[in-house]
Residue frames as a rotation matrix with the C-alpha (Angstrom) as fourth column:
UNK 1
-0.165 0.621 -0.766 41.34
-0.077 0.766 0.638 22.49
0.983 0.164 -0.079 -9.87
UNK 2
-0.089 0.035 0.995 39.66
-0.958 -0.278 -0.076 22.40
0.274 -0.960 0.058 -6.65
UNK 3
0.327 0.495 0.805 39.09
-0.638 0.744 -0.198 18.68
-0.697 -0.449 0.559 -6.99
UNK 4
-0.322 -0.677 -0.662 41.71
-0.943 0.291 0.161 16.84
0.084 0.676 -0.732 -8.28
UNK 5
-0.548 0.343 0.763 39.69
-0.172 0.847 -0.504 13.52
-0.819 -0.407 -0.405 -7.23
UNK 6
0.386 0.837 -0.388 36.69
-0.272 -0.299 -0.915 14.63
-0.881 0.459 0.112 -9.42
UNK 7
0.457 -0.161 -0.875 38.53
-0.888 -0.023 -0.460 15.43
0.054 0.987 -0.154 -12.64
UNK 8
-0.761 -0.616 0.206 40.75
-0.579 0.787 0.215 12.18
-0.294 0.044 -0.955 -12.34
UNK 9
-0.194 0.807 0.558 37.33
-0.098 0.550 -0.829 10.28
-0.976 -0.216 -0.027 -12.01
UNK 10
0.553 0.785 -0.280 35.85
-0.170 -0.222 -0.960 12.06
-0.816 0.579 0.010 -14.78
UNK 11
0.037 -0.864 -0.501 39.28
-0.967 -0.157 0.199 11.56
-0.251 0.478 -0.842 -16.82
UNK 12
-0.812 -0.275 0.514 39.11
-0.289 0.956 0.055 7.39
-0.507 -0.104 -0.856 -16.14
UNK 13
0.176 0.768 0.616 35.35
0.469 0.485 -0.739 7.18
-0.866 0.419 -0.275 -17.65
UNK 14
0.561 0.182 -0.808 35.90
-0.712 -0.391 -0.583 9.02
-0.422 0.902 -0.089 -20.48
UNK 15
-0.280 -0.625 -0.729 38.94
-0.938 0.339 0.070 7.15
0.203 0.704 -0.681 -21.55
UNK 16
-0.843 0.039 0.536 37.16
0.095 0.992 0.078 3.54
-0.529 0.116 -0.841 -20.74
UNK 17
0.617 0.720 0.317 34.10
0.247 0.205 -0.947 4.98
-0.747 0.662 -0.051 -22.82
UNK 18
0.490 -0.415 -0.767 36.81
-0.652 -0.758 -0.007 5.69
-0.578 0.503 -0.642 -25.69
UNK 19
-0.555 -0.812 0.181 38.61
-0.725 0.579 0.373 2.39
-0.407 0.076 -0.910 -25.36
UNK 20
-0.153 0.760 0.632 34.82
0.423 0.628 -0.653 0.41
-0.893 0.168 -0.418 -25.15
UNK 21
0.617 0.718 -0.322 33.56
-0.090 -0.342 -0.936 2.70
-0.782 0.606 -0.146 -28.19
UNK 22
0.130 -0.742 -0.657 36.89
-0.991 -0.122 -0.059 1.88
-0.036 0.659 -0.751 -30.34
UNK 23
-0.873 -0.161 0.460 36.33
-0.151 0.987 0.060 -1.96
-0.464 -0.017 -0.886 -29.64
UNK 24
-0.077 0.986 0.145 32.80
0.125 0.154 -0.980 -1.60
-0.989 -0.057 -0.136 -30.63
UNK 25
0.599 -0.023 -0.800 33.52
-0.687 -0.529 -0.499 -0.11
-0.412 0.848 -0.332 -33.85
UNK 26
-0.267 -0.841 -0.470 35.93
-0.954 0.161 0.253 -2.41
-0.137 0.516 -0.846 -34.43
UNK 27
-0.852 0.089 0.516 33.97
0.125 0.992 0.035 -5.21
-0.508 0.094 -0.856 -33.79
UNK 28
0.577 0.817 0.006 31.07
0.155 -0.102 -0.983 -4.08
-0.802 0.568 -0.186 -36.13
UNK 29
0.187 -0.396 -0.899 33.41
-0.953 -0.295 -0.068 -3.11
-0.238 0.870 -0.432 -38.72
UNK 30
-0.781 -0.614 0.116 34.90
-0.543 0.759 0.361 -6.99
-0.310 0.219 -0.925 -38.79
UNK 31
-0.235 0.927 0.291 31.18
0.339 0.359 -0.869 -8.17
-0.911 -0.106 -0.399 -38.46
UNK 32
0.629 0.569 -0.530 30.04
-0.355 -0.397 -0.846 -5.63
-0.692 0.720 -0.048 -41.46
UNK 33
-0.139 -0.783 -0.606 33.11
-0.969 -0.018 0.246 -6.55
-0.203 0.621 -0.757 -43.51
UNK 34
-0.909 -0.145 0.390 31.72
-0.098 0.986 0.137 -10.67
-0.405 0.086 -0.910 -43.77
UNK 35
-0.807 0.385 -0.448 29.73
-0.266 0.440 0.858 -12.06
0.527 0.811 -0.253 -46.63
């Protein structure tokens, strides 16, 4: 890795779009699951 800055970066957005897209789901699922 010539840029161990870079990949860290690119390492921290993925896993907060993972964490946001696994709350999202979860809050449509609770939402889709009500009368």
């Amino acid at each position: 890795m010539k840029d161990p800055y870079k990949t860290l970066m690119i390492a921290r957005v993925v896993a907060l779009a993972l964490i946001w897209l696994a709350g999202l789901l979860l809050v449509l699922a609770s939402v889709w699951r009500l009368p």
